[in-house]
N, C-alpha and C positions, 0 to 999 in steps of 0.2 A: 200583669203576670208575664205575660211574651218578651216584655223587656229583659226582666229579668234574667228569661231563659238562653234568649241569642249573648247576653251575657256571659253567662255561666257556659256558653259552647266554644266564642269567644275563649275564654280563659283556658279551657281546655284546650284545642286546637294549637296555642303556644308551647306549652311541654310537648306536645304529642312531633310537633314543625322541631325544635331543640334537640327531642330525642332522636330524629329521622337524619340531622345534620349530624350528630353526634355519632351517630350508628358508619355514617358514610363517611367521618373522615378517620372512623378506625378500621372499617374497609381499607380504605385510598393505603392508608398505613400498613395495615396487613400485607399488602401487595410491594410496597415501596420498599419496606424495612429490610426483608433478606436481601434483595439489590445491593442496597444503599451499603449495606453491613461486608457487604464481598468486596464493592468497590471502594470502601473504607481501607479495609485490611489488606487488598492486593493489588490497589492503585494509589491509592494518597499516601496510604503507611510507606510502603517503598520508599516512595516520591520524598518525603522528609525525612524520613533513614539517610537514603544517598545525600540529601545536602550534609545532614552530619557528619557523616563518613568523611565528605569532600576537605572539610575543614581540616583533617591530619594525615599525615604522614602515618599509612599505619596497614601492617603485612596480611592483615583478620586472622594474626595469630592470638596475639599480646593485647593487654590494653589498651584503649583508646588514650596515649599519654603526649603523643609528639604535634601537636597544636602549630597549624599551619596557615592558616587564615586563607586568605584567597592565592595561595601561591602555586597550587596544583591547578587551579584555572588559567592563572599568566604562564605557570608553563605548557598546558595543554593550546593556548592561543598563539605559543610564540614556536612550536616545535615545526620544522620543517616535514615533515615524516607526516602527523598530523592536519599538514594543508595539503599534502598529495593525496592523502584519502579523499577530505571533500573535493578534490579535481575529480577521484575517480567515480566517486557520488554522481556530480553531475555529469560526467562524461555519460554514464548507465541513463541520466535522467535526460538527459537531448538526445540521448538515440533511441530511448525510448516514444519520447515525445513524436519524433519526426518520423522514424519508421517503425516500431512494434506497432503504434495506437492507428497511423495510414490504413499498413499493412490488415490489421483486424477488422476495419471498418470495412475495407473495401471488399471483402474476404465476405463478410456480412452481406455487403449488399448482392453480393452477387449469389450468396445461398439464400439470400430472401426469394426470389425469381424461382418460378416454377423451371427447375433441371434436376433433371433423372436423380435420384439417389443423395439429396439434399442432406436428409435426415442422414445418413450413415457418415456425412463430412462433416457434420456439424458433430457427430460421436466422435471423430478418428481428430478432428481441430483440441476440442473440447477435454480429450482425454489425458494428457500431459499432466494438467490442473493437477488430475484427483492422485499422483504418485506427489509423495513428500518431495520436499528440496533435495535432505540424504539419501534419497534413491536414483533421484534424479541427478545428484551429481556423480554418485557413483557409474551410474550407464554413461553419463558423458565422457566419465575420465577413462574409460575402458575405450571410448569412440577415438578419442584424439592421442589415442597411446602413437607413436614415432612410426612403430615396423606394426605391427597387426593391427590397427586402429582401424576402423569404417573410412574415417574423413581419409585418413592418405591414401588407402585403397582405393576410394572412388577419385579420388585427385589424381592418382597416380594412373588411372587408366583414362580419366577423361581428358587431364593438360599434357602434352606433350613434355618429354625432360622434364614434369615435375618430383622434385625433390621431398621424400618423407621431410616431415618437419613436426617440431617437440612445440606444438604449440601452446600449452602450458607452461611451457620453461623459457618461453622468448618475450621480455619484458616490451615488447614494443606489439606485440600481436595476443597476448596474453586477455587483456581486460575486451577488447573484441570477443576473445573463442566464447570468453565468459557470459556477454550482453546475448550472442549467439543461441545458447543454452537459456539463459532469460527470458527472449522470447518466445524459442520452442516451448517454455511450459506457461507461460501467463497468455500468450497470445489468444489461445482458448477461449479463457476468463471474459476479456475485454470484448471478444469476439462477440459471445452469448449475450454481454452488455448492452451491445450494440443490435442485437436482433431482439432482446425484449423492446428497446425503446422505438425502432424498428415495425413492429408489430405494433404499439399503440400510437402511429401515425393513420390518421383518416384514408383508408385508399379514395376514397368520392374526391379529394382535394386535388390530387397527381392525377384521376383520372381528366379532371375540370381542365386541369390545364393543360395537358396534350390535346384536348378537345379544342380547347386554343389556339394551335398551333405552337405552343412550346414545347421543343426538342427535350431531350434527355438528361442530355447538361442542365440545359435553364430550369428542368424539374427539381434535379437531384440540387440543383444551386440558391434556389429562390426556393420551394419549398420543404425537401426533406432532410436537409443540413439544417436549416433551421430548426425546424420543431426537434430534430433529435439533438438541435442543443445540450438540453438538462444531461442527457444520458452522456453525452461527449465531455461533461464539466464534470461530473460525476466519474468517469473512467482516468482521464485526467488529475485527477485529486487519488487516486488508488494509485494511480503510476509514478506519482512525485513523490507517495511518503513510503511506498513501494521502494523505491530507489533510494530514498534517503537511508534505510535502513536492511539493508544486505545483508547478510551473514551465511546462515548456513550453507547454501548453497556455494559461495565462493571459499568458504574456510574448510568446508569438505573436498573440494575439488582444487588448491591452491595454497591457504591459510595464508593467504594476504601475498604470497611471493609470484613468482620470485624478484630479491630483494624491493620488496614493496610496491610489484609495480600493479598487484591488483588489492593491495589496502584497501580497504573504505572503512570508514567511521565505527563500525560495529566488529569487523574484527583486530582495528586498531583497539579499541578497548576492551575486547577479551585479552591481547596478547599482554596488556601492559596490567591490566587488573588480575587475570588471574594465572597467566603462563609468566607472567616475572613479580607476582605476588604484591603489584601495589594497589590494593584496594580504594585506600582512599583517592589515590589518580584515576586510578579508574571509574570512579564514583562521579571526579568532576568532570569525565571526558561521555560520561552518560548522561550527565545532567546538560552537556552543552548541548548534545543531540540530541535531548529531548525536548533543549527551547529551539533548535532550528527548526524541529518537527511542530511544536505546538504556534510557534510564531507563522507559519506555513498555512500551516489548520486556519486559523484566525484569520489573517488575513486574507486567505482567498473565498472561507467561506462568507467574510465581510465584503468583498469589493468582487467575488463574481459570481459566488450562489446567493445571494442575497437575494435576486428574483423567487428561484428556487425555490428556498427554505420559507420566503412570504409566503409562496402560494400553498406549499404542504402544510405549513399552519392553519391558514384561512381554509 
């Protein structure tokens, strides 16, 4: 009779295992499903709207009637006006690189260090961040006005014979005032980035090796540049698609002029999609910036977060 019974529990135990899988992957689902259902309808929906868009010629008045095939891409590739944006892309993305992300780090390290009133710099660095782009471009454009402006006043008292200047309206000084402003409000951001990763370095290891006899340099060089690696590939990756894609802040304070010399990518293709009504051009000039931006993505977080993203899995 025993047999019988580890049998018959046996058999039981399997519906009861089926029913507990079952329960749990309509959990998983429960949780998954409203995500999935947003980023359905307000990331992928979009996403294959625009390619259909792309294919015509067409005002988003009228019908979708004037069938275009890829020729709003060959002319978005071949337009000269459109390759000066991405210069001015990158131009935003190497000064950022070289000095906004220095600038922050170093800014970091030095309010990491026990000095007076740390916390109140790290509010006053930090606070730029939390006002929008359109606010923030507004107080800029009020600062760099010709004759009442902040910047000429203090220029004008601090250099000698310096002359007001419309620096907004000087195409050669113009995409500067603007990077200027850039990193007044992100610098913050990068900054905090850099004092979390900061904070989860071991002090036992920096103390080990001054104990050593290694200097300051050879600390900050051999070991705390290192381990804040992730944090530095990480702030890096926010600063390049960061820069790839511009907008408000330069089209409220500029709208791409003057004659183009602060374009970039994003408000080349409001001007043309919806201030000169070609939609469908404007469809193929979002769709290129969004495979510079996703081809970006990809391959950096392949060939240099790839340690990274190992270990946050595992």
């Amino acid at each position: 009779m025993q047999p019988a019974a580890t049998a018959t529990t046996a058999s039981t135990a399997i519906p009861t295992r089926q029913g507990q899988g079952r329960r749990r992957l309509l959990t998983i689902a429960g949780f998954i499903l409203p995500a999935l259902i947003v980023y359905v309808l307000f990331v992928l929906y979009p996403i294959a709207q625009a390619v259909y868009y792309s294919a015509f010629d067409w005002n988003g008045l009228g019908p979708l009637e004037n069938f275009v095939g890829i020729d709003n891409y060959r002319q978005v590739l071949t337009d000269n006006v459109f390759h000066m944006a991405i210069r001015h892309n990158l131009v935003i993305l190497v000064l950022s690189l070289l000095i906004q992300l220095p600038l922050a780090l170093l800014v970091a390290l030095l309010l990491r260090s026990s000095i007076p009133g740390r916390a109140l710099f790290r509010t006053i660095f930090f606070l730029p961040y939390v006002l929008s782009e359109v606010i923030t471009a507004l107080i800029w454009v009020f600062m760099f006005r010709p004759e009442s402006g902040f910047i000429n006043s203090v220029m004008t008292r601090i250099v000698p014979g310096f002359e007001p200047r419309a620096f907004l309206a000087e195409p050669s000084v113009v995409l500067y005032a603007i990077f200027a402003v850039i990193t007044w409000r992100f610098f913050g951001f990068h900054m905090i980035l850099y004092l979390a990763g900061l904070q989860g370095i071991p002090s036992d290891l920096e103390d080990a090796a001054r104990l050593d006899g290694a200097s300051r340099m050879q600390v900050l060089r051999d070991i705390t540049l290192p381990l804040l690696g992730p944090t530095v590939r990480v702030s890096v990756f926010f600063s390049v698609l960061g820069s790839l894609q511009f907008f408000d802040l330069i089209w409220v304070m500029t709208k791409g002029g003057p004659i183009n010399a602060s374009n970039t990518m994003a408000t080349y293709m409001y001007t043309y999609g919806f201030q000169r009504f070609q939609l469908g051009y404007g469809a193929a000039v979002s769709l290129v910036i969004f495979l510079i931006c996703f081809g970006f993505s990809i391959a950096y977080q392949r060939f240099v977060m790839r340690r990274d993203l190992e270990g946050a899995v595992l």
